[in-house]
C-alpha positions in Angstrom: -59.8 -21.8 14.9 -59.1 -25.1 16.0 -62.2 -26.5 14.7 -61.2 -25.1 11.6 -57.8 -26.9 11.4 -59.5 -30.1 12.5 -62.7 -30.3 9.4 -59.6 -28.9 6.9 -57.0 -32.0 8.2 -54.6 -29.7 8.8 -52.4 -31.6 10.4 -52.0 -34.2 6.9 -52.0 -31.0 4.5 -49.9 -28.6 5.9 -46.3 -28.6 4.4 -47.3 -31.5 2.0 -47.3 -29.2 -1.0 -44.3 -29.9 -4.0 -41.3 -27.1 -3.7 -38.1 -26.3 -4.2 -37.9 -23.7 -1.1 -35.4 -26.2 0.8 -32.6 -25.3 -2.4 -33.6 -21.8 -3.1 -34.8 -20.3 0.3 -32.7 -19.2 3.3 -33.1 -22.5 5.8 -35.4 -20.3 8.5 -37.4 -18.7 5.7 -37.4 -22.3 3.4 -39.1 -24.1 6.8 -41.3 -21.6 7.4 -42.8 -21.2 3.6 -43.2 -24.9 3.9 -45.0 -25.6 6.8 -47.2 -23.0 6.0 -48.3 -23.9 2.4 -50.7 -27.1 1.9 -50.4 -29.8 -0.4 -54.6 -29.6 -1.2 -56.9 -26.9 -0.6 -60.4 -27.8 -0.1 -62.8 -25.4 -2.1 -65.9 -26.0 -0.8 -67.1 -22.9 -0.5 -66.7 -22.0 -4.3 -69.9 -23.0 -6.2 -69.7 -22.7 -10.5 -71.0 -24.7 -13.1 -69.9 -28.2 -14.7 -66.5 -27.2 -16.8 -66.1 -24.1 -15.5 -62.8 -21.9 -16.6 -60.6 -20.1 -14.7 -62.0 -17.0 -15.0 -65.0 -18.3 -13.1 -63.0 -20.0 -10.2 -61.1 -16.5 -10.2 -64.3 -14.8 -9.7 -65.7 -17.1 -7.2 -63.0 -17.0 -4.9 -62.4 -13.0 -5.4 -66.4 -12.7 -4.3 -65.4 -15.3 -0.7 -62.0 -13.7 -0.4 -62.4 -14.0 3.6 -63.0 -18.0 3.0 -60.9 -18.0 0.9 -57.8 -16.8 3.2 -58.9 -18.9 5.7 -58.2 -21.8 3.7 -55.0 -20.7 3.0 -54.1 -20.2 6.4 -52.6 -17.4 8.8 -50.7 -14.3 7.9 -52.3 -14.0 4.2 -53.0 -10.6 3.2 -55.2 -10.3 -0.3 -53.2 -7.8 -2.7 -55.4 -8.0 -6.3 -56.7 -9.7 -8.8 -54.9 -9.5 -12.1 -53.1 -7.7 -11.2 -51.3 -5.8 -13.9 -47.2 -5.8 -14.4 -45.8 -4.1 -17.5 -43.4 -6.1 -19.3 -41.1 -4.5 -22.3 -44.5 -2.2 -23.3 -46.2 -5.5 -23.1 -49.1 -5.6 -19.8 -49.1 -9.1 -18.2 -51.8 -10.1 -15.2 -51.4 -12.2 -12.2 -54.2 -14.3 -11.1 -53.8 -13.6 -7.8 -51.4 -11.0 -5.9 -51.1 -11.8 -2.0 -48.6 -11.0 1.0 -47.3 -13.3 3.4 -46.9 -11.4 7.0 -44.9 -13.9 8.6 -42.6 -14.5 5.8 -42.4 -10.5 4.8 -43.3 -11.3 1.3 -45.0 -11.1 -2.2 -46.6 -14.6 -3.0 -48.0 -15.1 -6.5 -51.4 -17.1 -7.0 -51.8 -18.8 -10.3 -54.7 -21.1 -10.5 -55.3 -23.7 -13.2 -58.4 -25.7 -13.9 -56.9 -28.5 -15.1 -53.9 -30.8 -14.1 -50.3 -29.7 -13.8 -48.3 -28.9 -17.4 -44.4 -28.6 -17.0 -45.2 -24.9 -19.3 -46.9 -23.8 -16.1 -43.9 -23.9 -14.0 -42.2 -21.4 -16.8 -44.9 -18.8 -16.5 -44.9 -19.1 -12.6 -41.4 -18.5 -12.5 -41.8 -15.3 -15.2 -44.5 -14.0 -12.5 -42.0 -14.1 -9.7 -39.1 -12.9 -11.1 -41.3 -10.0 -12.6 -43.0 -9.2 -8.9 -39.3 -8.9 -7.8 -38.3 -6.4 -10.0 -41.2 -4.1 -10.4 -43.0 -4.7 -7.1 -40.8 -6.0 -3.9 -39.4 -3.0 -1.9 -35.7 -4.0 -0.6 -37.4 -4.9 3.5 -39.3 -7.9 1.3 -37.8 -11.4 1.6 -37.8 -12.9 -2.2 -41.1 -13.7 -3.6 -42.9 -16.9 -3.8 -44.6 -18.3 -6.3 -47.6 -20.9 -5.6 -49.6 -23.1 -8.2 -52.5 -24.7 -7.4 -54.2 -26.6 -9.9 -56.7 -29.5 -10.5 -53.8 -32.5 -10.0 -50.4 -33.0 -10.3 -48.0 -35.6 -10.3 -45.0 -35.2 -8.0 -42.3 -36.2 -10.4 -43.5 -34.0 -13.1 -43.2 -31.0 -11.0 -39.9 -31.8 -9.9 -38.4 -32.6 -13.1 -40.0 -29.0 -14.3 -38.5 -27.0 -11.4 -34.8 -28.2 -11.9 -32.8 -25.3 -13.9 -35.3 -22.7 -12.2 -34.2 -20.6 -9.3 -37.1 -19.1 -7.8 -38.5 -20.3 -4.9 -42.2 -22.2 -6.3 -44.5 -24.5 -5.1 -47.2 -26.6 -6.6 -50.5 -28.0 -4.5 -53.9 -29.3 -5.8 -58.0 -28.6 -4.9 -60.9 -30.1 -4.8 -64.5 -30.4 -3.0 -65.4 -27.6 -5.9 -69.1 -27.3 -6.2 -70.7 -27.9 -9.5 -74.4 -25.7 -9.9 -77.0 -27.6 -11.1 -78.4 -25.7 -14.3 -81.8 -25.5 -12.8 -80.4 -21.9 -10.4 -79.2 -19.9 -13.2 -83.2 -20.6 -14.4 -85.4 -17.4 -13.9 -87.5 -17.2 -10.9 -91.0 -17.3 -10.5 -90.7 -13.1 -9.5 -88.7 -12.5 -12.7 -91.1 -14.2 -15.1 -93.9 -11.8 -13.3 -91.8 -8.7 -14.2 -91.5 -10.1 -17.8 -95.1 -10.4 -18.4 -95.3 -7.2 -16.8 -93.4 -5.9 -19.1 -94.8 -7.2 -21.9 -98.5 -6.2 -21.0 -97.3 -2.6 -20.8 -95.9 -3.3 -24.3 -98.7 -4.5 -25.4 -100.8 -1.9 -24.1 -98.8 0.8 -25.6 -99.0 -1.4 -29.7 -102.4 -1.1 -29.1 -102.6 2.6 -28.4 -100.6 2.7 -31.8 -103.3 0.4 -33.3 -106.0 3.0 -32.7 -103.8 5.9 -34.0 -103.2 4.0 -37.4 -106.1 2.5 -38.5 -104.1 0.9 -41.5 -102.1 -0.8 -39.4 -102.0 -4.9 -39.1 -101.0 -5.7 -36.1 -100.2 -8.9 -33.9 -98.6 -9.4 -30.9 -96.7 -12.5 -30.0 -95.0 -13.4 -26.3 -92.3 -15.8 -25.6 -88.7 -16.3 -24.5 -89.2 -12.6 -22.4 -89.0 -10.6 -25.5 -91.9 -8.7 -27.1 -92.7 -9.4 -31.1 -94.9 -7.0 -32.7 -96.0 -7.2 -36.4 -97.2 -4.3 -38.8 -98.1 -4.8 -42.5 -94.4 -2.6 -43.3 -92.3 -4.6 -40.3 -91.7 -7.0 -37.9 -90.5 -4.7 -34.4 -88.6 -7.0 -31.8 -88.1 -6.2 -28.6 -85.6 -7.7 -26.0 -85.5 -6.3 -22.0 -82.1 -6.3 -20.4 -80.5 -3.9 -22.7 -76.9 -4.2 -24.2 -73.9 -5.6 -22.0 -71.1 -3.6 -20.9 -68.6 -2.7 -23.9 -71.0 -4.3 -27.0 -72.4 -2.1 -29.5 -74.5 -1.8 -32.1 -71.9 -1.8 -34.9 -69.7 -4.4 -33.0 -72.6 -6.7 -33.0 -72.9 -6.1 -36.5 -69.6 -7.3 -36.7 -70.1 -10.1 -34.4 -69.0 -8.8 -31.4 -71.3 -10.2 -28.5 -71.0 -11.3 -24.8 -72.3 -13.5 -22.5 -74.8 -12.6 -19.9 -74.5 -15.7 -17.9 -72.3 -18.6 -19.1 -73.9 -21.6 -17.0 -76.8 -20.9 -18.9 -74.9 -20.3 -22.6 -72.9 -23.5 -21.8 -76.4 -25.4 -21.6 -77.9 -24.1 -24.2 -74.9 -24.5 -26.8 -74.5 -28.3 -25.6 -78.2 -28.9 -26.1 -77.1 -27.4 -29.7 -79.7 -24.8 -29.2 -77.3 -22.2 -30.2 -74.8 -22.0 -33.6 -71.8 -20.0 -31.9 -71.0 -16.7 -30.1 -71.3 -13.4 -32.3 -72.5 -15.4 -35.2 -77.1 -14.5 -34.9 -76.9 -10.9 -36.2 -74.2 -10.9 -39.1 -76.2 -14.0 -40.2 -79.2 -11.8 -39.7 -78.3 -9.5 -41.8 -76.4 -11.4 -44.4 -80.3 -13.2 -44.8 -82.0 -10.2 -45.2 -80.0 -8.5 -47.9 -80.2 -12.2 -49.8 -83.8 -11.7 -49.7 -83.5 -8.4 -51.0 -84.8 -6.5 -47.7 -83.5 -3.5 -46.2 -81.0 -3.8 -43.7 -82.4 -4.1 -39.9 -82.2 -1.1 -37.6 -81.4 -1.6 -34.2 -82.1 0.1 -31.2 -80.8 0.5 -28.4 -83.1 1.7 -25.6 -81.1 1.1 -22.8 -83.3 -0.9 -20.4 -84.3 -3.0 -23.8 -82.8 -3.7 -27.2 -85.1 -3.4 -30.2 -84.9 -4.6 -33.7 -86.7 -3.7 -36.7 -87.1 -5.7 -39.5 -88.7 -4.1 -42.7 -90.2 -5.2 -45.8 -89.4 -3.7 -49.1 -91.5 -0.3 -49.3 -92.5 -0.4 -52.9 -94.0 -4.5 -52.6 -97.3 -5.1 -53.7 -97.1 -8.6 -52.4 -99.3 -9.4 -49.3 -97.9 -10.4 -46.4 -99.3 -14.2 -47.3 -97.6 -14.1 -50.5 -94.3 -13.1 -48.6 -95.1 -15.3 -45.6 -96.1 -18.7 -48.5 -92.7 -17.6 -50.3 -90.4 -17.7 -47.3 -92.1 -21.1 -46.4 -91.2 -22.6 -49.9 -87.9 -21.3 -49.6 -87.5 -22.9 -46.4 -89.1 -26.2 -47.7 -86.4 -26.6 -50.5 -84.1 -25.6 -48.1 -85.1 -28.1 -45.9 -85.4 -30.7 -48.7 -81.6 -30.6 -49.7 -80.7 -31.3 -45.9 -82.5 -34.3 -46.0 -81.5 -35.7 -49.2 -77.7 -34.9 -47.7 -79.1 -36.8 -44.8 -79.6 -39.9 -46.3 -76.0 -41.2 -45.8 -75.2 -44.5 -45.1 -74.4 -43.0 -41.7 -77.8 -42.2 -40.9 -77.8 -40.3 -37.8 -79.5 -36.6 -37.3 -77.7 -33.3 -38.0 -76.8 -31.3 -35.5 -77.4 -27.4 -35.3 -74.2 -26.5 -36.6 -74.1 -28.7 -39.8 -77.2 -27.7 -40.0 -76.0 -23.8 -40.4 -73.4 -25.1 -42.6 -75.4 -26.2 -44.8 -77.9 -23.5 -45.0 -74.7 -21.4 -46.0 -73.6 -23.9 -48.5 -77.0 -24.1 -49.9 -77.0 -19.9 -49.9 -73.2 -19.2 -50.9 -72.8 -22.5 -52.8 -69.1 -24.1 -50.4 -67.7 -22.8 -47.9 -63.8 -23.4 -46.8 -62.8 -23.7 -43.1 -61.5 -20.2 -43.0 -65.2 -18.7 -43.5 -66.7 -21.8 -41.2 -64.2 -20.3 -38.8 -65.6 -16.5 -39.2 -69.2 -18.0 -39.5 -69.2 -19.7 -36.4 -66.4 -18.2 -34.6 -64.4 -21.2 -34.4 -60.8 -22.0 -34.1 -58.8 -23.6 -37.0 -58.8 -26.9 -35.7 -62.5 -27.2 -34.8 -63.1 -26.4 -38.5 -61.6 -28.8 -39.9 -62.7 -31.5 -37.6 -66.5 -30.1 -38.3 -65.9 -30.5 -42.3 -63.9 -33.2 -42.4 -66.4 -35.5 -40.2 -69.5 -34.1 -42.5 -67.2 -35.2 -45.5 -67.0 -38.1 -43.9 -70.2 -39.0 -43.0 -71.6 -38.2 -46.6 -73.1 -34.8 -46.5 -70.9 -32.9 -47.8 -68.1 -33.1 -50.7 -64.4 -31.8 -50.7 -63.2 -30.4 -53.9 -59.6 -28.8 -54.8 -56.9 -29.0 -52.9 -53.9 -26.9 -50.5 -55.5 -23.9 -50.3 -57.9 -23.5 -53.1 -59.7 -27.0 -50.6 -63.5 -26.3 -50.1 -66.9 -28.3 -49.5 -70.0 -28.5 -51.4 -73.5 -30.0 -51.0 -73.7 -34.0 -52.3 -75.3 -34.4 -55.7 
């Protein structure tokens, strides 16, 4: 224990944090809470991703709960996470729910990934006053409320405490771990299993091969999904299987999750990916502009399969079809480099470069459907069109609400 309180500098943390328990606390009680809470907590046993949310830290430090309350010192009990509080009909969630056994009572966790905002202090104090009312038995002393965010600035948290009358306090952490990309990566045991998988898939396509002598097929392998094509349809194949809550008609919608952020975050930054929720409605919006039947999906529940068909009654080859798409894509492609040729000069990224492809299919598009079509707030609309006005490649025409953007002559 003492070893403990030596590598944590307990001695310069303890009783440093910013409160207001000396005005709102019974003297004994007020001392006590003080001494007891720190001015920094040092998460170095929590291990996320560069710009991680609070979500993650919530989770990180809900899966090292023991650590956890061994930073925070002794007499901490762990109540929940989230914990849930009806409101006026309305269900509100604590971060973190603990108990003090020393100072016989409730303290409320909130934890914020970025510095302090006077607005926290309000919602703190909403927590408390709420854990009071609906939780405290009449043996607890009043409950406490306790901050702890990224970093504060002392006179900022006093200023927002004056006019409250709950007892709150405010500290900081660091020493927060950031995961290089490189272990959310696959391991060399799960790309076995993946090519494992796929030779059994590929020995089953070929038992269908045999059984339909009419049949053209190929098989193609990458990104740990199985593609096989017939002459009548294209089947893809995806292990893992559908996450927890998403369907098949909310994806259609463009309902989706994500599997494992630090690897979303990387792939998005590298603009490898348009948005969340956007692939299959834009899947399907293509494929009834080309005047194909609409995709049927699969769920298999170890995989997720989709099946993309040709038009039954074509008497094109699949060249003709294959040399057709290709042009398509070649005009296509030909428009976004004419738009490229700004004075700006610089490369597109991949979501002007879906913007465009829906200008050059729908003809504009206004900052409400850029907001559906890459599930994008208000603001990060407009700041998407307007710099692509900007920069040349696109035009604005109308204006107030009837305002949308079209492809430069």
């Amino acid at each position: 224990m003492l070893d403990n309180c030596i590598r944590a500098d307990f001695y310069h943390t303890s009783g440093s944090a910013v409160t207001n328990f000396s005005d709102k606390l019974p003297i004994p009680q007020g001392r006590l809470a003080q001494e007891l809470l720190k001015g920094n907590y040092d998460f170095d046993f929590v291990m996320l991703p560069e710009e991680y949310d609070e979500e993650a830290l919530e989770t990180a430090i809900e899966q090292r709960m023991s650590r956890f309350l061994l930073e925070l010192g002794e007499g901490w009990a762990f109540v929940g996470r989230q914990e849930e509080i009806i409101v006026s009909g309305k269900t509100r969630k604590i971060d973190l729910l603990s108990y003090h056994i020393y100072l016989r009572c409730y303290v409320v966790l909130e934890l914020k990934v970025k510095p302090f905002d006077p607005e926290f202090a309000g919602k703190l104090n909403f927590y408390v006053n709420a854990v009071n009312k609906f939780i405290r038995r009449e043996s607890d002393n009043p409950t406490i409320g306790l901050l702890i965010c990224k970093d504060m600035d002392r006179t900022e948290v006093q200023l927002a405490f004056q006019g409250i009358t709950t007892p709150m306090g405010v500290a900081t952490y660091d020493n927060v771990k950031i995961q290089e990309i490189q272990e959310y990566l696959p391991t060399a045991e799960q790309i076995q299993q993946q090519i494992k998988i796929a030779e059994e898939e590929y020995k089953l396509n070929m038992q269908k091969k045999d059984s339909h002598e009419d049949a053209n097929l190929e098989l193609l392998v990458y990104d740990a999904g199985v593609k096989t094509i017939y002459d009548d349809r294209l089947e893809i194949t995806s292990p893992g299987g559908l996450m927890p809550g998403v369907t098949i008609d909310g994806m259609k919608e463009g309902y989706s999750q994500i599997r494992n952020r630090a690897l979303a975050h990387a792939f998005f930054y590298m603009n490898l990916i348009e948005g969340w929720g956007t692939g299959i409605p834009r899947l399907l919006r293509e494929m009834k502009e080309y005047g194909l039947p609409e995709p049927e999906f699969v769920d298999m529940e170890i995989a997720l399969r989709v099946n993309l068909y040709r038009v039954a009654d074509t008497v094109q080859s699949s060249a003709e079809l294959v040399r057709e798409s290709a042009l398509k894509v070649h005009e296509n492609e030909k428009v976004r480099s004419k738009c490229a040729q700004s004075a700006f000069k610089r490369d597109l990224t991949a979501q002007e470069v879906q913007i465009m492809d829906y200008i050059i299919v729908n003809g504009s598009i206004t900052s409400a459907q850029l907001m559906e079509f890459l599930n994008i707030k208000k603001r990060r609309a407009q700041v998407i069109l307007g710099r692509m006005a900007e920069d040349g490649l696109i035009r604005k025409k109308g204006a107030s609400r009837n305002t949308h953007y079209v492809l430069m002559e």
